[in-house]
N, C-alpha and C positions, 0 to 999 in steps of 0.2 A: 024274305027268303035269301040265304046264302048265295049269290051266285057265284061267287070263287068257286064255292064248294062244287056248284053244279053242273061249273063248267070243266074244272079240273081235277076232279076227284075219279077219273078211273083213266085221265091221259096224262102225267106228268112229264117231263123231260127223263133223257133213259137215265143221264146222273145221278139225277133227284131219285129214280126210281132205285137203282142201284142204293141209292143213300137209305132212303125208307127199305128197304129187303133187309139190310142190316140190323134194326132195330126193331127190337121185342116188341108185342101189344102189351097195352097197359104199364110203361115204363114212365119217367118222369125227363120230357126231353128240352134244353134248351138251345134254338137258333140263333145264332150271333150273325147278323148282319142277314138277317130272313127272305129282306126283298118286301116284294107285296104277298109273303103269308101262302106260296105256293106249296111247299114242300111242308109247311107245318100244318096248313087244312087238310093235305092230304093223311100227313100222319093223325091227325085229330080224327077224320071222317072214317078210315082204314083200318085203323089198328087201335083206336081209343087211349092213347097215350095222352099222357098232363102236361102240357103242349106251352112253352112260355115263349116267346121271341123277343130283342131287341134288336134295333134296325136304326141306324143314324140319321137317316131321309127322312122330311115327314112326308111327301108324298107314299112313301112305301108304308109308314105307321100309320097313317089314315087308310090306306088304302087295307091292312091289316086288320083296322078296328072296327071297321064299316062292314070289314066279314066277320067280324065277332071273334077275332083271336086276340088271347091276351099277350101284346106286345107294345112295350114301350121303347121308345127314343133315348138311344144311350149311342156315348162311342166305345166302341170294343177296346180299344187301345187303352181308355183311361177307364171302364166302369167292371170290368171283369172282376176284377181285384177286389170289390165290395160284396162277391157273392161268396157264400161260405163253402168251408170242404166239402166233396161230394154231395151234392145238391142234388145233383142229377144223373140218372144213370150212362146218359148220352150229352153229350154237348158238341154240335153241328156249327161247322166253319165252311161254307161254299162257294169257292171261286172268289174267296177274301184272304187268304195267306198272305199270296204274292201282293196287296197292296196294303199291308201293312210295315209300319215305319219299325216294329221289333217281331219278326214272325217265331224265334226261340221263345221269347217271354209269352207269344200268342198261346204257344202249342203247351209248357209250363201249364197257366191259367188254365187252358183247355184241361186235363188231366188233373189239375188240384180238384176243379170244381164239380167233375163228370168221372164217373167211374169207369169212361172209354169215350172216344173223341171221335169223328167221323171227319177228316177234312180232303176237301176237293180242291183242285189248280188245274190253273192253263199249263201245261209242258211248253217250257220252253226249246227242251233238245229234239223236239217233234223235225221229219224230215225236211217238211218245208222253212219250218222257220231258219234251220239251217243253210238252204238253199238259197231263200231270198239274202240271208246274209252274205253269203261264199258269191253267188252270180253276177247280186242288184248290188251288193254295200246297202242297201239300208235296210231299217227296223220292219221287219212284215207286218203287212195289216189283211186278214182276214177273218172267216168266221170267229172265229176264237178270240183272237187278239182284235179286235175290234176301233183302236183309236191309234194316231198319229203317236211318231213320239213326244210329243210336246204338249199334247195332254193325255197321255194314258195315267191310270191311277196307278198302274204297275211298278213300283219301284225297287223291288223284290222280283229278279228273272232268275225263276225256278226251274231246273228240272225235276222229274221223278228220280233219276237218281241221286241228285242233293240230295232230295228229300231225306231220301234212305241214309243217303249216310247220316243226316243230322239226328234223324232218329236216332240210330246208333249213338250218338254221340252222347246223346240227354235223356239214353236210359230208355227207349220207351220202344215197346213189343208193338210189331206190325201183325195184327192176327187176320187182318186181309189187306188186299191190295189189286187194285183192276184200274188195267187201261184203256181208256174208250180212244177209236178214233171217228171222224167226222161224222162218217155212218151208225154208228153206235155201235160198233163192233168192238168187244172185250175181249184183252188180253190177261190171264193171271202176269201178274210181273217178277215175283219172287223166283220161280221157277224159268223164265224169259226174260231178263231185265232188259239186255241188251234191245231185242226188239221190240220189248214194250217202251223203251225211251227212245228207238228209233220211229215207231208209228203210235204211238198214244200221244193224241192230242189233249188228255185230260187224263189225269191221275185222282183217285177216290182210294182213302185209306180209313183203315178201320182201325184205331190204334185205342193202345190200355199202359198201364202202368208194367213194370219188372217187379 
């Protein structure tokens, strides 16, 4: 028996869930950097989409495999680049942006490969995070932000509005865009940016090609 499935198949995190409401049934989706297989059994179990993940941990691809999804051990940084054009109708980045070493080249690859991308991040210009800087002087560590800075995988400190502009920048139509904060309370940002980069603790973007 699946237990991923059984245990997480009608309660996901509200991100993940926001992420899966995005995406069609029956479409062809790929997870980059999946975790242990949560948000891709739910799309599998949900919406019956051809469900691929790769995941750089092997505790997360064992943990993936043992529930029967098909996902193999790759790094995003360097394995992208080996899957062909539009492959996928969706190609899923979650709370992996910010820690990657070229995030332009990520979101690129994202859109060559997916005929729309769905990517998620920590806000950096969140109120707090601001605050502990401006008050304390040092790097906040809470729910969100979760390590020291001297080992956080973070080395990319994004806001939502970066985001936007870099979008802008590389060409690429935001055709949604929601800002959760701790409570899982949603902001549209496009129409809000300001206070959606004032109080979203996490930015989820639904982007496509120009």
């Amino acid at each position: 028996m699946n237990m991923l499935s059984d245990t997480n198949r009608k309660s996901i995190r509200v991100d993940l869930q926001l992420m899966a409401d995005m995406i069609e049934p029956g479409t062809r989706v790929l997870d980059v950097g999946c975790g242990e297989g949560e948000l891709l059994d739910y799309l599998v179990n949900t919406k019956g989409v051809d469900a691929r993940g790769i995941e750089l941990s092997t505790d997360g691809v064992n943990a993936c495999v043992s529930a029967g999804l098909p996902v193999i051990q790759g790094d995003a940084e360097t394995d992208l680049i080996d899957y062909p054009d539009q492959a996928f109708d969706y190609v899923i980045l979650s709370q992996t942006l910010q820690a990657m070493m070229s995030p332009k080249e990520a979101l690129n690859q994202l859109l060559r490969i997916g005929k729309r991308a769905i990517v998620s991040f920590p806000n950096f210009g969140h109120w707090r995070v601001r605050w502990e800087l401006f008050a304390k002087g040092k790097m906040p560590v809470n729910e969100t932000l979760a390590y020291q800075w001297y080992d956080t995988p973070n080395i990319h400190f994004c806001t939502i509005k970066d985001f936007i502009v870099l979008c802008d920048e590389l060409g690429i139509t935001i055709e949604r865009s929601i800002a959760l904060d701790h409570q899982g309370n949603i902001r549209r940002i496009r129409s809000r940016l300001f206070a959606a980069n004032l109080f979203g603790e996490q930015g989820v973007f639904l982007l496509s090609r120009r």
